[in-house]
C-alpha positions, 0 to 999 in steps of 0.5 A: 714573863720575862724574854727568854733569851735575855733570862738565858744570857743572865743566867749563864752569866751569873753562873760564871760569878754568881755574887756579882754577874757579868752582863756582857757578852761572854764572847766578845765583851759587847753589850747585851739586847733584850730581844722579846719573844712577841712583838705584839704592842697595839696603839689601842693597848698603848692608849689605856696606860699611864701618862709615862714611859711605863705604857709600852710595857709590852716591850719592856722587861717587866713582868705581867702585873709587876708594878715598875719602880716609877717616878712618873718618866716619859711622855716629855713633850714634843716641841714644835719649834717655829722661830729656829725653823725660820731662823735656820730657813728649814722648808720641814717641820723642827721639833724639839723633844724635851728631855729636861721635864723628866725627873732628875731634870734630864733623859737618864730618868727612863734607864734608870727607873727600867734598871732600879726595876729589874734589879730590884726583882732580881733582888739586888741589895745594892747599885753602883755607877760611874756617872758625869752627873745625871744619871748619878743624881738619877740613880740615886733617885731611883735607889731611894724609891725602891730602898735599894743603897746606892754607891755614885762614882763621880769626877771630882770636877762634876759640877757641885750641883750634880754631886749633890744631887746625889747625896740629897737623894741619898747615894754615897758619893765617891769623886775620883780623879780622873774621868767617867771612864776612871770612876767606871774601874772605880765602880766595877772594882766596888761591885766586885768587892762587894756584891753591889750591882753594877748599871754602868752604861751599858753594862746592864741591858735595862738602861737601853731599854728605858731609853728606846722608849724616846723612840717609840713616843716620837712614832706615837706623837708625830704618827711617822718615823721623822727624817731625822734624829739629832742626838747629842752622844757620850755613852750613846745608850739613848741612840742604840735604844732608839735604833732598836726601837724603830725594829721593834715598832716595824715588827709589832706592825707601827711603821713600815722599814723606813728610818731616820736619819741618825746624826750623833753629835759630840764636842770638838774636845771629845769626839772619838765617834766623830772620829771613828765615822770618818775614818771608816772605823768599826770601832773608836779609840779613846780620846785623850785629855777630854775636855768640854764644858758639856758634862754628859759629852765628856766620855772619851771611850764607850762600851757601844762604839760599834753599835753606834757606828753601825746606827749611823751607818746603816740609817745614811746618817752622820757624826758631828763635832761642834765647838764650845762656842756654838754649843753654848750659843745653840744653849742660849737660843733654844731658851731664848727663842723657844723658851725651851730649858736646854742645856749644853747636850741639847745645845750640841744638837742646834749647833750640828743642825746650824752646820748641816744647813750651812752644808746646804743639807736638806731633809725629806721630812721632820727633824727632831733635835734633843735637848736631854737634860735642864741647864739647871743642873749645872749651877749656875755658868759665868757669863 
């Protein structure tokens, strides 16, 4: 069954256009949240499922007995990283959760198998997306698994190897002139044109709920909620899954009402959180003439602003920018210190850590810092 206050929130949608249903809130145009009618996920119940992401299907929007469109995602480890810790001379544990052993190579893998999922069982004949790259690839991915066409909508700048990821898997590709957020008015005018289903960031509630399982593996691994969560932000879907995550484990009995710490990070070139946290703001203008070498950075506005700001906010946690200098030079030693396939997101978040430390910031506890996608995916850099 699937929760019934979600079922209800489709349902009106799709009666105000039933060939292509909205999923934003009719009121005010923010995303919707799956809430569940029952919270009820034992460890022991956890224990007994797959080696994927697919073990908390308690608390995801599948129905009993319904086989998830699955490449295997999740269960990414989580790395202990001893060399950063006495270079940084951190007194807490750090760990390193590596998003990059997901299929497609990066964090977008776990959205897109719960969205592919729910579309295919709601009977979708098609998926479109605007996409920096990886959930692009990822989508295509999860498309071909479920035999659903898919429509990727990418800047014409995207590193060549992302588009054609996309393509190999299947997925026509459209490259546009602009930026993710044109090649989301792009997508949204496909979708309407043709039926297709849209799984924008955020514009669907099933990504969300695929990405809030990182959270619930950092509970299950470490046994704790960590003191702090590092996290590199351009859409934010993964920072409000997680954020909604920690709730649902309190209720379902995991962890008391203690919380982490959640510091998003952004590049210096496109930083409207970073800008929003410090001025007080509730929400985040756009960010004009974005530019940063991190692809999955460069979303000069996003649907969640608000949700983000809230998480940030109500954790007692922080909005970062760091340069492009330091994001490369966080890439570089997380390989060669730790052996650990970052790319230029995951750099971000050593980068935000080294200037905390500079800051003199001090943690109560383990510091996690995620790397969200392979550096492979890129191609390959100039020196």
């Amino acid at each position: 069954m699937l929760p019934s206050t979600l079922q209800c929130s489709l349902d009106a949608a799709h009666r105000c256009n039933p060939r292509t249903p909205a999923t934003l809130c009719p009121h005010d145009g923010a995303p919707l949240l799956v809430r569940y009618p029952s919270t009820e996920m034992s460890p022991e119940d956890v224990a007994r499922g797959p080696a994927t992401m697919w073990r908390y299907r308690r608390l995801l929007p599948i129905a009993p007995g319904e086989e998830p469109v699955t490449l295997g995602e999740g269960a990414t480890p989580l790395l202990r990283a001893p060399a950063l810790e006495r270079e940084l001379r951190l007194d807490v544990p750090l760990y390193i959760k590596d998003e990059s052993q997901n299929p497609t190579a990066s964090f977008k893998a776990r959205g897109m198998s719960c969205a592919v999922t729910c579309a295919q069982r709601l009977g979708a004949q098609a998926l479109v997306a605007p996409s920096a790259g990886n959930a692009g690839a990822a989508l295509a991915a999860y498309g071909a698994r479920a035999n659903i066409p898919v429509t990727v909508f990418l800047p014409r700048d995207t590193p060549p190897t992302l588009i054609e990821a996309s393509r190999t898997y299947g997925a026509q590709v459209e490259l546009v002139d602009g930026l993710i957020d044109e090649a989301g008015r792009r997508a949204a005018a496909h979708a309407r044109e043709t039926g297709a289903f849209n799984v924008a960031t955020l514009r669907e509630p099933y990504r969300t709920e695929g990405k809030k399982t990182m959270a619930y593996e950092l509970v299950e691994t470490l046994g704790a909620v960590p003191a702090a969560i590092i996290y590199p932000t351009g859409g934010g879907t993964g920072l409000i899954g997680m954020w909604k995550a920690f709730d649902e484990l309190q209720a379902a009995g995991w962890i008391g009402d203690e919380r982490p710490r959640m510091i998003a990070v952004q590049a210096e070139g496109c930083a409207p959180l970073v800008r929003a946290f410090e001025a007080g703001a509730d929400c985040a203008e756009r960010w004009d003439a974005a530019r940063t070498a991190a692809w999955g950075l460069r979303v000069p506005a996003t649907l969640g602003e608000r949700l983000i700001l809230h998480a940030l906010r109500a954790s007692h946690g922080a909005a970062l920018a760091v340069d492009e200098e330091a994001m490369r030079a966080g890439m570089n030693a997380l390989r060669s210190r730790e052996g650990i396939d970052a790319g230029e997101e995951g750099g971000a978040t050593l980068a935000a850590l080294q200037a905390l430390c500079d800051r003199r910031k001090r943690f109560s506890g383990p510091v996690v810092l995620f790397n969200t996608g392979s550096a492979l995916t890129y191609g390959t850099r100039a020196a």
